[in-house]
N, C-alpha and C positions, 0 to 999 in steps of 0.2 A: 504493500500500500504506500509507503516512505521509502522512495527510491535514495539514493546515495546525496548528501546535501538539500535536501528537504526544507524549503524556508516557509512556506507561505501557510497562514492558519485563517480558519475565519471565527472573528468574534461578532458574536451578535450582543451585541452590550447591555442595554434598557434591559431586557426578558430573563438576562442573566445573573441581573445584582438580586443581592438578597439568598431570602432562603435556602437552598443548595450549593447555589453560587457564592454564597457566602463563606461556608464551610471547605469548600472544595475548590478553591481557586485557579483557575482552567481548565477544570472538566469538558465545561459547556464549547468553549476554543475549542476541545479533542474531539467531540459526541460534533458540531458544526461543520468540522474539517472534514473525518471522513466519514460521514453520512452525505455529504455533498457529494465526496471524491465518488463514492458508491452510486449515490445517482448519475453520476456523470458516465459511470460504469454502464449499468444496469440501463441505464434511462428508462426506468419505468413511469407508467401512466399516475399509477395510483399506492404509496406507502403510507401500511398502517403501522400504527404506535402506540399503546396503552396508555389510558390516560392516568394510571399509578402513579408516574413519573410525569407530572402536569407541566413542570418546569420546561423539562426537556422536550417535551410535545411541544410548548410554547417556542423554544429557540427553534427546532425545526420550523415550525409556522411560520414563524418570521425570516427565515433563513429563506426558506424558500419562494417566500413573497418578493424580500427583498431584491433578492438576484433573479426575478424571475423565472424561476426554474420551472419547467413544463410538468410538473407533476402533482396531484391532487394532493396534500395529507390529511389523512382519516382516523379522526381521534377515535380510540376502541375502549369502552367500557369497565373501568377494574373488578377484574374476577375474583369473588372474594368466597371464604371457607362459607361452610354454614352458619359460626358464628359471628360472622361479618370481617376475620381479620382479608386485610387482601394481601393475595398471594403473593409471594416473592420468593426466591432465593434462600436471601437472608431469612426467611424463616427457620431453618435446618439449623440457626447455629441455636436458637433457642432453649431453653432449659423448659422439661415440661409445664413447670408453674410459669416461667418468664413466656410460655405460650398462653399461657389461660390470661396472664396481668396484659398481654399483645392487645387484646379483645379491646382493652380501653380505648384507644386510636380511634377505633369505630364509632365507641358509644360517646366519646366526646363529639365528633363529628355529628351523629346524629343528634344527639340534644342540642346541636345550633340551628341543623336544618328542620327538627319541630319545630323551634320557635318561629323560623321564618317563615315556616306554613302558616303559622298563627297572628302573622302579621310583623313580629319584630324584623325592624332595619338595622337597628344601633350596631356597628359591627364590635362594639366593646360588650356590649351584651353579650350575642354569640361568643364572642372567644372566651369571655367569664363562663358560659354555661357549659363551653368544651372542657375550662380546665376545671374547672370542676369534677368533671365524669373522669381524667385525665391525670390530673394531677397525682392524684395516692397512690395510682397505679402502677406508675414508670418511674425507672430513676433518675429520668430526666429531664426535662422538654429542652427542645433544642430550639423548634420556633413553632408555634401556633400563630398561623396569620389570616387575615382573610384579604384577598386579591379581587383585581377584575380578572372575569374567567379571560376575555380577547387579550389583555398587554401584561400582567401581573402587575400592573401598579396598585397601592394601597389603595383601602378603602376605609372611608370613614361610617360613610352607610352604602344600604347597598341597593344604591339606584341606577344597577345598569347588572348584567351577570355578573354573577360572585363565585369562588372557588374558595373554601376554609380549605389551610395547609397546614400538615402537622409534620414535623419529625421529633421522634422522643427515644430515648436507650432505654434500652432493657440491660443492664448489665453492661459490656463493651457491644455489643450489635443495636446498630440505630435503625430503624423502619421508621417509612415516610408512608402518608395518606393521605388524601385528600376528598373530597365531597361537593358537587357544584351545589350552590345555596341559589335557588330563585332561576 
């Protein structure tokens, strides 16, 4: 993929700050670079991408808006256990209790998007009612936020689509979630 002298990266900036990007400084440059390089490859019509990883669906979006690239992306639904955790990988490193305490992610999530059924906008609300369900259960929160679903920029209320974003450790293994709100 990195021929010999390999200089050129693409950053997609705005979509990138924060949350993941925060943590993880040039991920989103690596995942931009060759997913591009890939399409350029492959040239396909239509790549899908879980929306687990909301972020990274976001920089693809943009990535491929911005450069024009001729190809659809189709955000795919996060598959999740029966008890709402969603699926990942990083589930295997989990301890079976740090699976059952996993569960929280969900249920904080869902007690934001109750309330939004129910009328509430305040996005301080929601994030209160997330860590709440959230808090006692992880050893950490890394960031609970809520975002516009189209750019991730902040939101104060949520008067346009919304996405709440969580990542929280269990132990040293971090799991990310998220939930569109409205």
């Amino acid at each position: 993929m990195y021929g010999p002298g390999f200089q050129t990266a693409i950053d997609v900036r705005e979509v990138s700050q924060g949350l993941c990007g925060a943590r993880r400084p040039g991920h989103f440059v690596g995942v931009a670079t060759v997913v591009c390089k890939l399409f350029n490859i492959v040239r396909p019509h239509v790549a899908f991408f879980g929306e687990k990883d909301f972020q990274q669906l976001a920089v693809i979006r943009r990535m491929a808006t911005d450069l024009n690239l001729p190809v659809e992306i189709v955000g795919l639904p996060t598959i999740r256990e029966p008890d709402g955790l969603a699926l990942s990988s990083r589930n295997a490193y989990l301890s079976p209790a740090d699976r059952q305490r996993a569960t929280a992610l969900y249920a904080g999530l869902s007690a934001a998007k109750a309330l939004v059924e129910k009328g509430e906008r305040r996005a301080s609300v929601l994030i209160e009612a997330a860590t709440t369900e959230i808090a006692g259960r992880v050893d950490r929160i890394d960031y609970l936020e809520i975002r516009a679903a189209d750019d991730l920029k902040p939101l104060d209320t949520l008067d346009r689509p919304a996405v709440m974003l969580v990542a929280a450790f269990m132990g040293s293994t971090r799991l990310i979630d998220n939930l569109r709100l409205g």
